[in-house]
N, C-alpha and C positions, 0 to 999 in steps of 0.2 A: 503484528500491527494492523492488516487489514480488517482481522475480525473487531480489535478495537475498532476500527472506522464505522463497521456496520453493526456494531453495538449502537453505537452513537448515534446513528441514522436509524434505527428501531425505536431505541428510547425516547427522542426527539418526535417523533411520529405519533407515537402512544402518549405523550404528554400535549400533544395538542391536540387530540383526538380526546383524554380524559377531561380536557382543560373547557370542553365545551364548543369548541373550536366550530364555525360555520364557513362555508364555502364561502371564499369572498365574493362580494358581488360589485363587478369590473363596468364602469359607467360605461356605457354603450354607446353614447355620443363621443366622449373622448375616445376611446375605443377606433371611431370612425373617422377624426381628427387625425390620429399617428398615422391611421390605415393611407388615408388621403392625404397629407404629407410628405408622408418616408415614398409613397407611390411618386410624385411630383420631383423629390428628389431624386430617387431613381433613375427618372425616364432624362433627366437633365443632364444624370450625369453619363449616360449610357449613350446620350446625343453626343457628349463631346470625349466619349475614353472608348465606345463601340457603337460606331455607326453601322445601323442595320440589321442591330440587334432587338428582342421582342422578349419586352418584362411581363411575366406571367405570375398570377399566385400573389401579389403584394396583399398583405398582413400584417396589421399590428402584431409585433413577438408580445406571445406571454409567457409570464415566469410562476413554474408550478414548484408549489412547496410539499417536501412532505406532509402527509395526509391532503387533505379537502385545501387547502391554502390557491391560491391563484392570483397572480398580482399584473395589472397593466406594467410595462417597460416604454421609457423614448423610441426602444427601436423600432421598425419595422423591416419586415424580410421576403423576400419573396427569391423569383428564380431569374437569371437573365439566359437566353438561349441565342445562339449565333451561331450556322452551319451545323446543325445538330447537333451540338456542344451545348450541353447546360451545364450551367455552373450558380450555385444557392450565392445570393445576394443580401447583405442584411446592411441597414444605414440607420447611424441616431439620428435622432428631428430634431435635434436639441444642438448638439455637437459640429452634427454632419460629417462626420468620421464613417467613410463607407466599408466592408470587409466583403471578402470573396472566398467563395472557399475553394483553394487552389494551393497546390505548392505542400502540403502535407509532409509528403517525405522529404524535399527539401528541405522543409524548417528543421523537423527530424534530427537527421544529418548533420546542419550547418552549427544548430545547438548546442548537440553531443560532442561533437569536435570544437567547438569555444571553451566547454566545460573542461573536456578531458585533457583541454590543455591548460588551461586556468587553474585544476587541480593537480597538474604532472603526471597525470595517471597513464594506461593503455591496458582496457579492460581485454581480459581473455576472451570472454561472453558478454555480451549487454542486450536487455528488455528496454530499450530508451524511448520515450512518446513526449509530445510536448504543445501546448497550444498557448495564441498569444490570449491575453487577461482584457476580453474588453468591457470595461468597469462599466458598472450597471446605471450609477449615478456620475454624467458628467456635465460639469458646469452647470450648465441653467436648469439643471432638471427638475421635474415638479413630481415626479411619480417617485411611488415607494416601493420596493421591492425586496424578494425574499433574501437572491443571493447577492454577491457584492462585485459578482463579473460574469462573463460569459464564455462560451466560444465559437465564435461565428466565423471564424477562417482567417485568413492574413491583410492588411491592410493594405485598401485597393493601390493607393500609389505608392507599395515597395516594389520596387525596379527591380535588386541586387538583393535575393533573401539573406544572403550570408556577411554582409555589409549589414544589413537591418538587425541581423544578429546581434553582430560585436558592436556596436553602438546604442550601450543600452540606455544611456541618460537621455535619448532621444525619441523612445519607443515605451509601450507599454511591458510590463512583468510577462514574462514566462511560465507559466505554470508548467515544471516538468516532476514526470514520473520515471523513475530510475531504477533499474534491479542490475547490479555488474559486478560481475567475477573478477577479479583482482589475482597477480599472480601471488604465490603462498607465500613470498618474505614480505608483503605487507605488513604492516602493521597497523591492524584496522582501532585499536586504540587510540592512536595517535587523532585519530576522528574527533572531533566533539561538535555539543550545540554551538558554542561558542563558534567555530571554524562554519558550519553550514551556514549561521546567520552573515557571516563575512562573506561567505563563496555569494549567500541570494544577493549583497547589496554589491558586491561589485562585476556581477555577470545579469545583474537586474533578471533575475527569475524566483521563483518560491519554490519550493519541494513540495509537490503534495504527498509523496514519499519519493526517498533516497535510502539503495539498499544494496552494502558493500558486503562481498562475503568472499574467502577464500577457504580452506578447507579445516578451518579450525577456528577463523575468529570468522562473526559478523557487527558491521554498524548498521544499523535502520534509523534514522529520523521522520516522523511523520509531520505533515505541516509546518516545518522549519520552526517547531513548540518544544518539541520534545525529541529525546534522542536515546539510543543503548545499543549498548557492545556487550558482546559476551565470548568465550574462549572456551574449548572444549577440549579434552585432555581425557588420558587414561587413568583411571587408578587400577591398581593390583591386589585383586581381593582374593587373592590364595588360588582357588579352585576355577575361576576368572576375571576378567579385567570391564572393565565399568568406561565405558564412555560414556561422560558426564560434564556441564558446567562447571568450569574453575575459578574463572572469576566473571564477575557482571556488576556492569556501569549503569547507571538511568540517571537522566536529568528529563528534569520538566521544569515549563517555564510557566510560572504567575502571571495569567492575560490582565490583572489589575497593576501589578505591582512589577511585572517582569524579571520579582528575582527569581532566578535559577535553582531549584534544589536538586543536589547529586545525592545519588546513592551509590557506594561504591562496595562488593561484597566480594570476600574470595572464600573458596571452599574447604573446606576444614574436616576430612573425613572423618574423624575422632568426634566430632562436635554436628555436622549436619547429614550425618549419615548413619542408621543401625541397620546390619546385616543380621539376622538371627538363622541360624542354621537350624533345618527341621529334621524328621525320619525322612523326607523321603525329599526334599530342596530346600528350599530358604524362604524366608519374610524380608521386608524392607521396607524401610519407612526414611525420606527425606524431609528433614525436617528445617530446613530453609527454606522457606517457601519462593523468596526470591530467586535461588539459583534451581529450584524447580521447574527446568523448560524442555525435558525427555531427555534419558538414556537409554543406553543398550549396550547389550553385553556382547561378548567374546571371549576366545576359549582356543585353544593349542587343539587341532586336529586329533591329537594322538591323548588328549587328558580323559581323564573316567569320568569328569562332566561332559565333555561332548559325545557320552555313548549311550544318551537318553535323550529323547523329545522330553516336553515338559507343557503341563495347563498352565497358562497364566490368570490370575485372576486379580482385578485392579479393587481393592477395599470400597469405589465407591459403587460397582455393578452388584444392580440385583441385592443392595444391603436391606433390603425391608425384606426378604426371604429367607423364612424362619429357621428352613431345612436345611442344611449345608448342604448337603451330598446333591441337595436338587440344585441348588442355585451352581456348585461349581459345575453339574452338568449343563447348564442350559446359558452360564455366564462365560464360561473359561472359556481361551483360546487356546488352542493348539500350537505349539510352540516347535521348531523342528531348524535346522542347519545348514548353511550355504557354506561349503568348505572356499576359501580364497588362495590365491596363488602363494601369499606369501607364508602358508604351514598354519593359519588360526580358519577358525569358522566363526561366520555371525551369526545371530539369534534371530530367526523370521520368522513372522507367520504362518504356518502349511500351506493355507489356502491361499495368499495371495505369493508369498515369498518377496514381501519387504520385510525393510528393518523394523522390529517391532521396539518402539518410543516407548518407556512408561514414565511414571508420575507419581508421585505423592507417597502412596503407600499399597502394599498389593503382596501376593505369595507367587511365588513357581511351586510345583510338584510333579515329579516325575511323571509322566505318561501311563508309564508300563506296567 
């Protein structure tokens, strides 16, 4: 789902860059208006919440778009400093909603523990990060801008961050990013979009990704839009066994229309899968492309397939080379065996000794 993300942020780039697109040009007077403003507000409020404190650096914020894009913002931001403690200050001119950036891993913390109880979860592992959404356009605002929120740190009069938390119909959205390991009798199906868009509206935050996994299933939702699960399982191909997608979910949601379309796919080895045996290893070609998200194989320590390395070569490497013999020299990977405790070995790389994923369509052949 990431690389989706930074598709989307490439494309997005090169379409306003093909589109003609000119650096905006940011009025300089207004410019100097927010600058001297948000500075006035500052200093006011920094008289009555830190006396004796010294605001440096105030600035109009600007808001930079992919490509050449640049837009004036209400805020302004600068640093406020007290007993060698600085701490980045940002206030709308508009709003007058001040933020600070302080309390990080508190928010963190207080977050993930609302969530992880709001869900009944108790992750094994968690990657949890999260910042508060301070919207770009509020109330009176006259300026235009690219994105539709910020993050300029926690709002200066929360007292109790973890009160600010669970009190969400009082506070602005959370933006969090999630990756957690889950113990293995999950069941991460039970997931859906449906269930994420409930969790954002009643713990008031948004996913800019949410990503469940335990050792066989994962869910991902990116931007509380979209969502899928997928489930991974053995099959037993004779001579070895196939870790592979079994079944896979997708919804995505119509930003017009917001209806839902599911895709719902289970795998069907007879039907989304040919194995063709060669002289010297095998071909293979998946021909579901939705449940095409990497395998790998395995094999009994003691079978006459694990008493050979093997070249791998993926159908789409090096396919404009006319010669074969050249191309699976200079294309193929070396393919070799990590024996495991429980009596099987996996199928790795030589040179690095990971699991080697393939895709699509592709051959093994013996090494030797």
């Amino acid at each position: 789902m990431k690389k989706v993300f930074a598709g989307l942020v490439i494309l997005l780039s090169a379409v306003l860059c093909l589109s003609g697109c000119e650096d905006n040009k940011i009025d300089e007077g207004l410019e100097k208006q927010v600058t001297e403003k948000g500075k006035e507000m500052m200093q006011a409020w920094i008289g009555e919440n830190m006396p004796g404190a010294e605001l440096e650096n105030c600035k109009a914020y600007i808001d930079y778009a992919p490509g050449p894009g640049k837009y004036l913002t209400d805020y302004a931001s600068g640093v406020v400093r007290k007993d060698g403690e600085a701490t980045d200050i940002t206030v709308n001119t508009v709003s007058g909603a001040v933020y600070l950036s302080r309390g990080k891993e508190e928010l963190n913390d207080a977050a993930a523990a609302y969530l992880y109880e709001t869900m009944g979860i108790t992750p094994e592992k968690a990657d949890f990060s999260c910042f508060v959404m301070a919207p770009a356009q509020d109330g009176g605002s006259t300026t235009k801008t690219f994105n539709k929120y910020f993050n300029f740190g926690i709002p200066a009069d929360v007292k109790n961050i973890d009160a600010f938390v669970r009190e969400p119909g009082s506070r602005p959205q959370l933006e969090v990013t999630a990756d957690l390991r889950l113990p293995e009798d999950t069941d991460l199906f039970a997931y859906n979009l449906a269930g994420v868009k409930t969790l954002c509206d009643e713990c008031g935050v948004f996913f800019h990704n949410l990503d469940l996994a335990n050792s066989d299933q994962e869910f991902s939702s990116l931007w509380s839009r979209e969502a899928s699960a997928y489930e991974r399982g053995w099959i037993d191909e004779g001579d070895f066994r196939l870790r592979c997608v079994l079944r896979y979910r997708a919804e995505e949601e119509d930003s017009r229309t917001q209806e839902v379309k599911v895709s719902d796919r289970t795998f069907d080895p007879e039907k989304d899968l040919v194995l063709e045996k060669t002289e010297t290893g095998f071909r293979y070609s998946f021909l579901n492309k939705d449940l095409d998200l990497g395998s790998w194989i395995a094999t009994d320590k003691e079978s006459e397939f694990r008493q050979h390395d093997y070249l791998y070569l993926d159908d789409e490497l090096g396919k404009d080379e006319k010669d074969s013999e050249k191309r699976w020299k200079d294309y193929a990977a070396v393919m070799t065996w990590e024996d495991r405790d429980d009596g099987t070995s996996l199928m790795v790389e030589a040179d690095h000794g990971v699991v080697q994923h393939f895709y699509g369509s592709g051959e093994f052949r013996r090494a030797e």
